[in-house]
DRENDO-1510 file (C-alpha; in Angstrom, 1 decimal, always signed):
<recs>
REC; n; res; u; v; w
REC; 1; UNK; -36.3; +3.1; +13.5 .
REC; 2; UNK; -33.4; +4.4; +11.4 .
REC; 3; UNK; -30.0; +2.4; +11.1 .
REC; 4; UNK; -26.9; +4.6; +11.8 .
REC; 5; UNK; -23.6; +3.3; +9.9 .
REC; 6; UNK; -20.7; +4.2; +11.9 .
REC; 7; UNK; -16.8; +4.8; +11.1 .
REC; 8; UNK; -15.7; +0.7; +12.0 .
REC; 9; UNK; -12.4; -0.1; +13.4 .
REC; 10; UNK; -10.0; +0.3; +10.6 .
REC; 11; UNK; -7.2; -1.6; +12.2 .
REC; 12; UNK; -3.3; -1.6; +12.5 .
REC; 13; UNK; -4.0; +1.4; +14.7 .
REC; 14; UNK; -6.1; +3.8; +12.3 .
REC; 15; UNK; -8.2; +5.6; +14.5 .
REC; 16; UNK; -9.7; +8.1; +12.0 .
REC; 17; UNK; -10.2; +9.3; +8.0 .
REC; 18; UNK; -10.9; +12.0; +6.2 .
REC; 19; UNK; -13.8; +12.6; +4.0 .
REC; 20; UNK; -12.7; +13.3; +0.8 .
REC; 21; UNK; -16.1; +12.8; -0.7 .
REC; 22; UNK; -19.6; +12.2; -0.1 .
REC; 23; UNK; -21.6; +9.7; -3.1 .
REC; 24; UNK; -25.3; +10.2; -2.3 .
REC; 25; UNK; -27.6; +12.5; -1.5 .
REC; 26; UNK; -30.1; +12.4; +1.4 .
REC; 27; UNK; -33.3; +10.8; +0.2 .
REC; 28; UNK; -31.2; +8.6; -2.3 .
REC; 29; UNK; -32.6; +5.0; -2.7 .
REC; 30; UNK; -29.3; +3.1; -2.1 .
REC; 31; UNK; -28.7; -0.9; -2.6 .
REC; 32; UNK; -26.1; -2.8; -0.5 .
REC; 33; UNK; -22.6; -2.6; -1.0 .
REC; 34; UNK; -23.1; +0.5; -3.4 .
REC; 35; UNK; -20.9; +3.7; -3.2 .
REC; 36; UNK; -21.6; +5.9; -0.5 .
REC; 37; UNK; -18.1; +7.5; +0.7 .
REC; 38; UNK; -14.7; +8.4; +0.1 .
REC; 39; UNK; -12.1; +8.6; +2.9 .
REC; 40; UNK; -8.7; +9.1; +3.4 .
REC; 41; UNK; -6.8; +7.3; +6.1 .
REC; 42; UNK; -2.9; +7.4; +6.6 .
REC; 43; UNK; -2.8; +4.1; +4.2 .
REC; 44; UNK; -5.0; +5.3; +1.3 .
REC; 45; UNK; -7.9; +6.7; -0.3 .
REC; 46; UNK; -10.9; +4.4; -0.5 .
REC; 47; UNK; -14.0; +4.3; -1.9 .
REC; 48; UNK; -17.0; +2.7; +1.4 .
REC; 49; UNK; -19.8; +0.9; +0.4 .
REC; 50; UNK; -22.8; +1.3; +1.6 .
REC; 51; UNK; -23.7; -1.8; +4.5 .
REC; 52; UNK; -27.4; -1.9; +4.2 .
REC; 53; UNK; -29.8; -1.3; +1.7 .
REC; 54; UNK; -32.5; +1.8; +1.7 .
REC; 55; UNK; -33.6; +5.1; +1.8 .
REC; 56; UNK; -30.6; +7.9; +2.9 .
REC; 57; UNK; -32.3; +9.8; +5.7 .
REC; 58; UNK; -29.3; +12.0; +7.1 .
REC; 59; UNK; -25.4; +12.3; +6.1 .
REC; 60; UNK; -23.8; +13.2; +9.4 .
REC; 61; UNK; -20.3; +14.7; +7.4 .
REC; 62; UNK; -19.3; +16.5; +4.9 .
REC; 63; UNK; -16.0; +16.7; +2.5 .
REC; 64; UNK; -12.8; +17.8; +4.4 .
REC; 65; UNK; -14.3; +16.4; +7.9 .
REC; 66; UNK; -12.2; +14.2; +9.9 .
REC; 67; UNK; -13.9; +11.8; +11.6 .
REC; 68; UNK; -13.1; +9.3; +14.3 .
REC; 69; UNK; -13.8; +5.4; +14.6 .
REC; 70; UNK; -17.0; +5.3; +16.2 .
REC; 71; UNK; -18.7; +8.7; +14.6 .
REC; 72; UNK; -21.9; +8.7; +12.9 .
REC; 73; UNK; -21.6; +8.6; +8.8 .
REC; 74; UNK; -24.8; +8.0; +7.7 .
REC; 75; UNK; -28.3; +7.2; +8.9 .
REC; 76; UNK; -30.8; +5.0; +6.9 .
REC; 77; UNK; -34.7; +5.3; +7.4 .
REC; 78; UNK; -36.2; +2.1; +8.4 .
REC; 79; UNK; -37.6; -0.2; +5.9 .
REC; 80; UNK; -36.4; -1.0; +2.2 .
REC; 81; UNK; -34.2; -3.1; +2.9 .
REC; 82; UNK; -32.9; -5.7; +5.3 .
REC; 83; UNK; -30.8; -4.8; +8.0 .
REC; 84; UNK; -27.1; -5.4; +8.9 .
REC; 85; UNK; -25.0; -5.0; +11.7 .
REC; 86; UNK; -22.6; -2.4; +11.4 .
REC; 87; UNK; -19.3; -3.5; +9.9 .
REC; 88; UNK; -15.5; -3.8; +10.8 .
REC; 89; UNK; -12.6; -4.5; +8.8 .
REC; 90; UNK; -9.6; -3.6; +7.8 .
REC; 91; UNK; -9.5; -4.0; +4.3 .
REC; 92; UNK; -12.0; -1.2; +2.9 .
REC; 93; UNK; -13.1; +0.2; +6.6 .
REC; 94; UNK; -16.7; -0.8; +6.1 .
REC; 95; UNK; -17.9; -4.0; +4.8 .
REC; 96; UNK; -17.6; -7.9; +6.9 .
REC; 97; UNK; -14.3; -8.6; +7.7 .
REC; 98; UNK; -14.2; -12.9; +6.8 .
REC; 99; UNK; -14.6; -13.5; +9.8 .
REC; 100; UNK; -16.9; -12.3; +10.9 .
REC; 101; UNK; -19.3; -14.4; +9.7 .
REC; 102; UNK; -19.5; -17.2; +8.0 .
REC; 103; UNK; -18.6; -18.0; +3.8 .
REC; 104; UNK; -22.0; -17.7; +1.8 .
REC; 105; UNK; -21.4; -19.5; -1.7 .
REC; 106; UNK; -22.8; -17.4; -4.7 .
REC; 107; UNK; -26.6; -17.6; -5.0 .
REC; 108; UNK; -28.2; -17.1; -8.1 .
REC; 109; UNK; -31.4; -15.4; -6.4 .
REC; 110; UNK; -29.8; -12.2; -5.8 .
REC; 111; UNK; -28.9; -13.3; -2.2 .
REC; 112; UNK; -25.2; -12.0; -0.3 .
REC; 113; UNK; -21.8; -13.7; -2.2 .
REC; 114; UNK; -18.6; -14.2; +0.0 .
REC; 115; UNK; -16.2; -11.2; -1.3 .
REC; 116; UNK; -13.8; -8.8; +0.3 .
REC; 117; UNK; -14.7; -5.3; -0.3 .
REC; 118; UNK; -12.4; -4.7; -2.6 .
REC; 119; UNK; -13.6; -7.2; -4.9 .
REC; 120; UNK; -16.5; -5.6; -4.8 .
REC; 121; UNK; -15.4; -2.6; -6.0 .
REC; 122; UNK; -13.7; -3.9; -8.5 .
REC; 123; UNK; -17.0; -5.5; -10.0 .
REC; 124; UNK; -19.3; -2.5; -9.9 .
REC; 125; UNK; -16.2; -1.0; -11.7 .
REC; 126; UNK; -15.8; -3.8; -14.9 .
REC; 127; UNK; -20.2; -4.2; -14.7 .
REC; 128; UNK; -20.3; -7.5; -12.5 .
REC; 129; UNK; -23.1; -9.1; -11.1 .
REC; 130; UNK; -21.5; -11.0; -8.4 .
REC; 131; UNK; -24.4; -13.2; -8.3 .
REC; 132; UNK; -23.6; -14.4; -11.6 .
REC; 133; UNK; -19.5; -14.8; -10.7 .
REC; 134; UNK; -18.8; -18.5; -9.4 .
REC; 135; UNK; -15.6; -17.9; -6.8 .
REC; 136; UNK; -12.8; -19.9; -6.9 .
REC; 137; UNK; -11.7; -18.8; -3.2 .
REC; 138; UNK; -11.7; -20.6; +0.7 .
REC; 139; UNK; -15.3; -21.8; +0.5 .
REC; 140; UNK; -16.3; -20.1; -2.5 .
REC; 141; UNK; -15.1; -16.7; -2.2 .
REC; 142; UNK; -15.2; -14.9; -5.2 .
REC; 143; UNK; -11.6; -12.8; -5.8 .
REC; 144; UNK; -10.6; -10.4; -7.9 .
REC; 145; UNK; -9.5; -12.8; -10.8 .
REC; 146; UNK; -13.0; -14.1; -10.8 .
REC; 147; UNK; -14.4; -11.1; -11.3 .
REC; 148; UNK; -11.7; -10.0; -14.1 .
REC; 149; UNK; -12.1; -13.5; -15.8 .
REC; 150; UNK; -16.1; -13.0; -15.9 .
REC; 151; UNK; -15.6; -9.4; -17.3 .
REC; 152; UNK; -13.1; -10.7; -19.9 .
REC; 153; UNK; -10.4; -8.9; -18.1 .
REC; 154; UNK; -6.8; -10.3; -17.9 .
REC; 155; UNK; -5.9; -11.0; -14.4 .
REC; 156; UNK; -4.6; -8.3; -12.3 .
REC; 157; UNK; -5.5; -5.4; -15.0 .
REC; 158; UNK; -5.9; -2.2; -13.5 .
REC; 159; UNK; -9.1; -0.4; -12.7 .
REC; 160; UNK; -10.8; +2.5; -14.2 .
REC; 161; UNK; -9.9; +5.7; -13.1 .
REC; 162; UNK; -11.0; +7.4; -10.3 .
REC; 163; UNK; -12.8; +10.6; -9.1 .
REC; 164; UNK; -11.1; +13.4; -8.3 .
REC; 165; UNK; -10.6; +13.7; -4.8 .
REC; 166; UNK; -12.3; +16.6; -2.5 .
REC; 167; UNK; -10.1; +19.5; -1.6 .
REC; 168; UNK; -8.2; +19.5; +1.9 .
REC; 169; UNK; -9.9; +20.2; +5.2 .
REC; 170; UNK; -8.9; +22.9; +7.4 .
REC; 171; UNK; -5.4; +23.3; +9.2 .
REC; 172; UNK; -5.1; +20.5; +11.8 .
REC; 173; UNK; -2.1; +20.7; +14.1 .
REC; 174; UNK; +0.4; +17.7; +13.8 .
REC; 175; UNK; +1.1; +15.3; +16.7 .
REC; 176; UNK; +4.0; +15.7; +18.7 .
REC; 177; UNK; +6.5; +13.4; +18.9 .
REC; 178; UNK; +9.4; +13.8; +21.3 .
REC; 179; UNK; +10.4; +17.3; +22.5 .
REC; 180; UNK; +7.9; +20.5; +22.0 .
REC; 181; UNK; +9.7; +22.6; +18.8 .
REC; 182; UNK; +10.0; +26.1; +20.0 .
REC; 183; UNK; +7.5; +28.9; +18.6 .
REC; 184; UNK; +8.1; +29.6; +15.1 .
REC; 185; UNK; +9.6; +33.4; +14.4 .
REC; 186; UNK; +6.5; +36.3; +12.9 .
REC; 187; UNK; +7.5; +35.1; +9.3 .
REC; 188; UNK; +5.1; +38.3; +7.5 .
REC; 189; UNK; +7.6; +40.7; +9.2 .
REC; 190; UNK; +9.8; +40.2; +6.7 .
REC; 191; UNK; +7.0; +39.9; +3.5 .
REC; 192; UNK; +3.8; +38.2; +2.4 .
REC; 193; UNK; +3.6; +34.7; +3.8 .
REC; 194; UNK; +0.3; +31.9; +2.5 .
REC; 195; UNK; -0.6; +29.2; +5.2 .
REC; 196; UNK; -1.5; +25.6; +3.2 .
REC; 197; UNK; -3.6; +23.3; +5.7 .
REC; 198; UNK; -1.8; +19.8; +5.0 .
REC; 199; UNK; -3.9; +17.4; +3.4 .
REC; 200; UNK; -4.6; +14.0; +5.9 .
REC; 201; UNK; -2.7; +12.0; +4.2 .
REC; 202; UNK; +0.4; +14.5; +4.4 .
REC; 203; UNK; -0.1; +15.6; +7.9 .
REC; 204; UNK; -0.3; +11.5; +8.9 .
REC; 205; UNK; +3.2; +11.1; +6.8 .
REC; 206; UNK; +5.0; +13.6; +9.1 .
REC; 207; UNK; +3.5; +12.3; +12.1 .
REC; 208; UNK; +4.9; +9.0; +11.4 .
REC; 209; UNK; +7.9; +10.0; +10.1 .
REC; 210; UNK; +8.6; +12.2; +12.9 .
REC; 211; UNK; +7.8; +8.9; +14.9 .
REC; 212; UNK; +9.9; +6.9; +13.3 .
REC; 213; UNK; +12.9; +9.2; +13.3 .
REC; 214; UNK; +12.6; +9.7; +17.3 .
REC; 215; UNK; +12.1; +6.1; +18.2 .
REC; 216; UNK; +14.2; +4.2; +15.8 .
REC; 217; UNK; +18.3; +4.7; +16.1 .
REC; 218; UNK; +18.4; +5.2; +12.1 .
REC; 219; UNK; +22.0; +3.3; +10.9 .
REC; 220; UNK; +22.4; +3.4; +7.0 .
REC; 221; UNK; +25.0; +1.1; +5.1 .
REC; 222; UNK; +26.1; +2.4; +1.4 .
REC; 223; UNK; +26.7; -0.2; -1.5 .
REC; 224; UNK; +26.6; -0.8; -5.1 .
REC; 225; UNK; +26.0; -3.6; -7.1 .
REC; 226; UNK; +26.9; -4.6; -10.6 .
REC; 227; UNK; +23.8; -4.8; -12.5 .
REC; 228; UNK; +25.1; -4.9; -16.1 .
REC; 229; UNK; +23.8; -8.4; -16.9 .
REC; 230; UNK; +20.5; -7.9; -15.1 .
REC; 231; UNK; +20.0; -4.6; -17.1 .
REC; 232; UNK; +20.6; -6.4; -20.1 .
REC; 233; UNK; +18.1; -9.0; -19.3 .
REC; 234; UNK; +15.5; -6.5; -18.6 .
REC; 235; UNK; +16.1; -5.0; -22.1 .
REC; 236; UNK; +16.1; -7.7; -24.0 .
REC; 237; UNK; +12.8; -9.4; -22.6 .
REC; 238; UNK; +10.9; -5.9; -22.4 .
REC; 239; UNK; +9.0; -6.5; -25.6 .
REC; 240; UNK; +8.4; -10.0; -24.6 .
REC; 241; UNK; +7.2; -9.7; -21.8 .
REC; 242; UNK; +5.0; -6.4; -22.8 .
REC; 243; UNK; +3.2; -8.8; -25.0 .
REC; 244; UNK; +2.0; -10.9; -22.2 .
REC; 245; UNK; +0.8; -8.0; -20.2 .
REC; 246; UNK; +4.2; -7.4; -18.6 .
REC; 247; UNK; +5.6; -4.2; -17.8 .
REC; 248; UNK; +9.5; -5.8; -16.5 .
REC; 249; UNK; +11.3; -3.2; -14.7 .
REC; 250; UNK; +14.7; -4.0; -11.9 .
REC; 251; UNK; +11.9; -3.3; -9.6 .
REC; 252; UNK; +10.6; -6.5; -9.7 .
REC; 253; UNK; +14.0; -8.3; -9.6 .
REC; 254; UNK; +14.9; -5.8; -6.3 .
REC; 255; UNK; +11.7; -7.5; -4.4 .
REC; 256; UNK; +12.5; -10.6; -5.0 .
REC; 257; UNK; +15.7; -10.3; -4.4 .
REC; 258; UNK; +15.3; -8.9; -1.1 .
REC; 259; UNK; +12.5; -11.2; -0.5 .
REC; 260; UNK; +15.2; -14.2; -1.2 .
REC; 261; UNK; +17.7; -12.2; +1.0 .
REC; 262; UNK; +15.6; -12.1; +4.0 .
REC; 263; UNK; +15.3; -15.8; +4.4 .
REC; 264; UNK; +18.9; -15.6; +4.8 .
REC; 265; UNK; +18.5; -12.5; +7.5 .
REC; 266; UNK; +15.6; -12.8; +9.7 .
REC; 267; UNK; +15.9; -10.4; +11.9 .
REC; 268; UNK; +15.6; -7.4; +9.0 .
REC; 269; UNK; +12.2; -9.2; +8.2 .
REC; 270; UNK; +10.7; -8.1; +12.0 .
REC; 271; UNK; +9.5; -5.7; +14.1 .
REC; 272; UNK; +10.7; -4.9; +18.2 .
REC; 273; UNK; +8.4; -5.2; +20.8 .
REC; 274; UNK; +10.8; -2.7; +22.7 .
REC; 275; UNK; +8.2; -3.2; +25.8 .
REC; 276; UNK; +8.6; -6.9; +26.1 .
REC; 277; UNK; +12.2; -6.7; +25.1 .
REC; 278; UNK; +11.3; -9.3; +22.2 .
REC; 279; UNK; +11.7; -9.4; +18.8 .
REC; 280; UNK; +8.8; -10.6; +16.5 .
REC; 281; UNK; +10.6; -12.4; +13.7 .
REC; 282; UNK; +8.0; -12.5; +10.8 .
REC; 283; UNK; +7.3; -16.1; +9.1 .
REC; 284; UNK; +6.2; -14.1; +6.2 .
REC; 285; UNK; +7.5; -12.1; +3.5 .
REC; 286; UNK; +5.4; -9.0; +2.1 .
REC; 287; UNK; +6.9; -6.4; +0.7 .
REC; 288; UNK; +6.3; -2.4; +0.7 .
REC; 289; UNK; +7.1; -0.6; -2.5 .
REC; 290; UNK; +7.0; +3.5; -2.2 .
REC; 291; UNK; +5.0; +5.3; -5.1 .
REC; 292; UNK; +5.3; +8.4; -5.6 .
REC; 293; UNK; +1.6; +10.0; -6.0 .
REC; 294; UNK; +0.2; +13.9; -5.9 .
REC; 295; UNK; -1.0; +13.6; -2.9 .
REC; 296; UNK; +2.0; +12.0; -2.0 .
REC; 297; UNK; +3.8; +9.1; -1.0 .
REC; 298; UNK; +2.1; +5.6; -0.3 .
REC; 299; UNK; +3.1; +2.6; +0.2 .
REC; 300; UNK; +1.2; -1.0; -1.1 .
REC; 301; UNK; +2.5; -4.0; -0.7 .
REC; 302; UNK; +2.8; -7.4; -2.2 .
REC; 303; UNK; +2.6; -10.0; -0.2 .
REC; 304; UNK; +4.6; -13.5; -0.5 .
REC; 305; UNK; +7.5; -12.2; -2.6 .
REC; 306; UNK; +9.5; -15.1; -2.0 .
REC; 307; UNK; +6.6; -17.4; -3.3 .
REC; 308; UNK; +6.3; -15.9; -6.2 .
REC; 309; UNK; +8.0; -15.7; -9.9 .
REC; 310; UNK; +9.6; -12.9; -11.0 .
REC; 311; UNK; +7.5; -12.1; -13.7 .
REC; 312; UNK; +4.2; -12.4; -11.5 .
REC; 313; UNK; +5.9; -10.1; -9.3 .
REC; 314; UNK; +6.4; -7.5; -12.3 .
REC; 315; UNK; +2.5; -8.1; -13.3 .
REC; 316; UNK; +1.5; -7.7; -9.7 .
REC; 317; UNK; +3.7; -5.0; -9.0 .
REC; 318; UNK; +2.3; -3.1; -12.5 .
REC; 319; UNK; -1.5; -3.2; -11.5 .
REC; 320; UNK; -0.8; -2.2; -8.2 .
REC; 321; UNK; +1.3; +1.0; -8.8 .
REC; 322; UNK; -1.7; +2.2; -11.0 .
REC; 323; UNK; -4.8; +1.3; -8.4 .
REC; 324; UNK; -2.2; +3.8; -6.5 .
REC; 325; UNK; -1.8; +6.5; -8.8 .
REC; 326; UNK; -6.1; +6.1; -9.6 .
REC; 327; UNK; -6.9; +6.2; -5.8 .
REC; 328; UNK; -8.6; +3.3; -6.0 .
REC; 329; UNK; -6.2; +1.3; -3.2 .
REC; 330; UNK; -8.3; -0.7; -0.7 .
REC; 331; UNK; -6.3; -1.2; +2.5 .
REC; 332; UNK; -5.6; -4.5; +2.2 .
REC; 333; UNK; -3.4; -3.1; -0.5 .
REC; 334; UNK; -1.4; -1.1; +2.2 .
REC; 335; UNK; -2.0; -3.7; +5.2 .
REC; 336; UNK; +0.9; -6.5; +6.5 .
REC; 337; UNK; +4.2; -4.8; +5.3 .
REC; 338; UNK; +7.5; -6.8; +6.6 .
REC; 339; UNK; +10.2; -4.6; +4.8 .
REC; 340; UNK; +9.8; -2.0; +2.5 .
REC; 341; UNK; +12.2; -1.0; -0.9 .
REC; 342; UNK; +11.7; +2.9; -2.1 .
REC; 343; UNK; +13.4; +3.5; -5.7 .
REC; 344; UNK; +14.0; +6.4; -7.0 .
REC; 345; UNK; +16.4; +5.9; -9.6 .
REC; 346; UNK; +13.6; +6.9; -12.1 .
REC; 347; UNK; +13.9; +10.0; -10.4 .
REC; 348; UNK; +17.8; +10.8; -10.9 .
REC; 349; UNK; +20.1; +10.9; -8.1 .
REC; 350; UNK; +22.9; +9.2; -6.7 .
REC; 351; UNK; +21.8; +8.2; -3.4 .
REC; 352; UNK; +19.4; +8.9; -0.4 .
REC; 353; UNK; +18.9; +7.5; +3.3 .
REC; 354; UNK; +15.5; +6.9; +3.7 .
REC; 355; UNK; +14.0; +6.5; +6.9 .
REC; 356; UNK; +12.3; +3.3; +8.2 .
REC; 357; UNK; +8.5; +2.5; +8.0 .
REC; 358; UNK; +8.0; +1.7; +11.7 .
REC; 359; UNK; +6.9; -0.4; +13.1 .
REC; 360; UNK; +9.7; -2.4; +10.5 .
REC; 361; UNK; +12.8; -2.5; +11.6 .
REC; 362; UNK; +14.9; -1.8; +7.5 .
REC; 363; UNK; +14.3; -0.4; +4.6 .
REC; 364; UNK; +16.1; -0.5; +1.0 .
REC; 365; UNK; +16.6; +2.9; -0.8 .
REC; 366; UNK; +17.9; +2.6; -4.4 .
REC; 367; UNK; +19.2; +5.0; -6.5 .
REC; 368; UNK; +19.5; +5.4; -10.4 .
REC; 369; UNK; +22.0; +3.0; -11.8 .
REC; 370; UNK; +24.7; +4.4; -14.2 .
REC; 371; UNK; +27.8; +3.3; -16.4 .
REC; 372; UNK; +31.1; +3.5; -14.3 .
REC; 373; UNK; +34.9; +2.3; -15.1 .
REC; 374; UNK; +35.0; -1.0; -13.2 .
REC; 375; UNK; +38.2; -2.8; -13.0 .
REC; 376; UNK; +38.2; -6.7; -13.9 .
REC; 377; UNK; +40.4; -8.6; -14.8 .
REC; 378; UNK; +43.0; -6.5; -14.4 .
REC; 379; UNK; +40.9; -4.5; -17.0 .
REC; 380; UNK; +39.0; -1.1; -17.0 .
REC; 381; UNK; +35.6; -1.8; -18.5 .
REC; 382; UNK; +32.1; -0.1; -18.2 .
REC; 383; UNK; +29.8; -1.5; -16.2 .
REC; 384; UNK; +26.1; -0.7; -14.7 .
REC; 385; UNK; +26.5; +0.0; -11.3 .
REC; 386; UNK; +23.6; +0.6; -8.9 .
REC; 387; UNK; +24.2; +2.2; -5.8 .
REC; 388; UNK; +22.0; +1.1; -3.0 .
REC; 389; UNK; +20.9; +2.2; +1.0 .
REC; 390; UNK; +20.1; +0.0; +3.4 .
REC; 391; UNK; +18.7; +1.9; +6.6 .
REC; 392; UNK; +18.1; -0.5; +9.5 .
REC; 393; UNK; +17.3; -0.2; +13.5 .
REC; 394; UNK; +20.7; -0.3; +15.0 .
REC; 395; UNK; +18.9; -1.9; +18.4 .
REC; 396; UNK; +18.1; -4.9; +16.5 .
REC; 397; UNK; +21.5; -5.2; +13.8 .
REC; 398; UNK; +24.9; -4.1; +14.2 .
REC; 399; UNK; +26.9; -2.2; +11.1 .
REC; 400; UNK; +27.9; -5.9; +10.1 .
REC; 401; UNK; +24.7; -7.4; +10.1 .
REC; 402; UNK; +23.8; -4.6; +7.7 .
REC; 403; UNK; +27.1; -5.4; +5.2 .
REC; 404; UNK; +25.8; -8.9; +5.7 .
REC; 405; UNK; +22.3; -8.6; +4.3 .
REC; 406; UNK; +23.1; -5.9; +1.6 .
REC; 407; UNK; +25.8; -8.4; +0.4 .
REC; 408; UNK; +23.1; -11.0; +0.5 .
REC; 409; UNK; +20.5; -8.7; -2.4 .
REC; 410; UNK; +23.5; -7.7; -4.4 .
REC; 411; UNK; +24.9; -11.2; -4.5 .
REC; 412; UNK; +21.4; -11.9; -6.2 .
REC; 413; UNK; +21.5; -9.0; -8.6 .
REC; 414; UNK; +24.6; -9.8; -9.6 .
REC; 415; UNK; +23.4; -13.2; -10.7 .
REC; 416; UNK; +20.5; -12.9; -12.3 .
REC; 417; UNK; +20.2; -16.5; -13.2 .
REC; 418; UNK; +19.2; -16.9; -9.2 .
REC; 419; UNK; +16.3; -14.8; -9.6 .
REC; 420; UNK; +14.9; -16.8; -12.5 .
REC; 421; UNK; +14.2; -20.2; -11.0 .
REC; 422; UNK; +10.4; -20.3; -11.3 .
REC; 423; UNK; +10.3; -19.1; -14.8 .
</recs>
């Protein structure tokens, strides 16, 4: 009887992914846990393994198909192998969330290990056995530093490249969110027009923006903060740091210093449960950094900010940003954001109001920092000044609340010293 592997539950509300690629071939021999899709949901491109182990005997979609939770992927001819159930998580939308069933410690008989999918991945990529990796996780898990430290790899290095992705499917129309737009005017009248289907990942982006931007009373509060000793500090420990692995950027000091900041201002670290007139104060801090990719702009997150040292924040930060830019994110990567920062200042540009990342309730924008005439002292002197955005839900924060908590990250900046506690 053949074994039909379904689109699981993705969670946080995903309901369906593109297929950007298809791995195997019907008739293909396939082990457990080895490639057999690429998808594309509003939080990333991932790579699904295959749950069970045999013989390929029908690929229900192709490349550019959007398919929803529920739909038949791939069916697998009985025998050659032992069956599993069908899987749900949300981390790589297809192998055992943890749990949903219990820890297995390594075997060395070729038996199952205890790994999240994306550790998985990340050994077929470096040429792990994870039989052979002993896990150093809740219960013997094996994580992704186990599987670095048996490769020889530093911890959190990035992963190989990845495959280019499948062209776009066809024209989908967007969701609507608040009132119908009016038809657009006959465009060609006036000269030769091209229609672009948006990709999935583009098409989700304005859905949610448009979301956010009719639910959320968007409030932004413009500042600057002195950064000229913080800049210097980043300069002068570059190399240093670069030898340890470290790329150290004022990106890393912005998280934490937000991170730090939200102790200090709760209700920025939240969401509104507008229904139950409540407001869900997070106990936790994980932070959402925009990168900018081709295919356009995601969103990963580190989680525990204010935990963490400044300079595991940078490393962290680094390795992330490039799984990004590869397409090889799982979505744990992109799961469990509190607040998110977006910094352009790479970019150019003196400013921008960014809009929230519902269901969060703030977001930082930062622009690029640049020499002004400051007077102190009674003196004119140049100083690094970096202006910053902080775009909030004005149900939950008034204006002042706002000043508050944007005074709170450039009180921070301003002295760097606080930043560097754990060091």
């Amino acid at each position: 009887m053949a074994r039909t592997f379904v689109l699981p539950d993705l969670g946080e509300g995903l309901i369906e992914a593109e297929i950007r690629a298809v791995l195997v071939h019907e008739g293909d021999v396939v082990k457990e846990d080895s490639p057999l899709l690429e998808v594309e949901t509003d939080k990333a491109q991932v790579e699904i393994p295959s749950p069970f182990a045999g013989r390929v005997e029908k690929i229900h979609v192709h490349p550019g198909q959007t398919v929803k939770v529920g739909e038949p992927l791939v069916s697998f001819a009985d025998g050659g192998g032992a069956a599993a159930p069908a899987r749900s998580t949300p981390a790589a939308a297809a192998a055992a969330a943890p749990a949903a069933q219990p820890t297995v410690a390594p075997r060395g008989d070729g038996g199952p290990v205890a790994a999240a999918p994306s550790t998985r991945r990340l050994a077929r990529e470096l040429g792990v056995q994870l039989q052979a990796v002993r896990g150093t996780g809740p219960g013997g898990r094996i994580t992704g530093d186990d599987v670095r430290a048996t490769a020889g790899k530093p911890p959190g290095a990035p992963a190989p490249p990845a495959r280019a992705a499948a062209p776009a499917g066809p024209a989908k129309p967007l969701a609507a969110v608040g009132l119908e737009p009016p038809p657009l005017p006959r465009f060609e009248q006036w000269g030769p027009v091209e229609r672009q289907p948006l990709s999935h990942l583009r098409r989700t982006i304005a859905e949610r923006m448009a979301l956010s931007a009719a639910l959320i009373p968007h409030v932004t509060h413009f500042d600057k903060a002195d950064v000229t000793d913080l800049n210097a500090i980043v300069t002068r420990s570059f190399e240093a740091a670069k030898q340890r692995g470290i790329t150290l950027t004022l990106t890393s000091f912005l998280l934490k210093a937000a991170a730090l900041a939200l102790h200090e201002h709760p209700q920025f670290n939240a969401s509104l449960d507008a229904g139950a007139g409540e407001l869900i104060l997070k106990r936790y801090c994980h932070l959402g950094i925009a990168v900018a990719t081709d295919r356009g702009l995601i969103v990963p997150v580190i989680h525990d900010v204010d935990t963490k040292p400044v300079m595991d924040i940078a490393r962290e930060l680094a390795a992330l940003a490039q799984r990004v830019r590869d397409g090889k994110t799982a979505l744990d990567d992109l799961r469990g954001g509190t607040f998110t920062i977006t910094n352009i200042g790479a970019l150019g540009g003196t400013g921008a109001i960014p809009i929230i990342n519902y269901p969060e309730v703030a977001i930082l924008g930062v622009a690029r920092g640049r020499e002004e005439p400051v007077v102190r002292g009674g003196q004119i002197v140049a100083r690094m000044m970096l202006p910053i955005t902080l775009t909030f839900d004005h149900r939950v924060a008034d204006g002042a609340d706002g000043a508050r908590f944007a005074q709170a990250i450039i009180r921070r900046l301003e002295a760097p010293e606080t930043l560097f506690v754990e060091w």
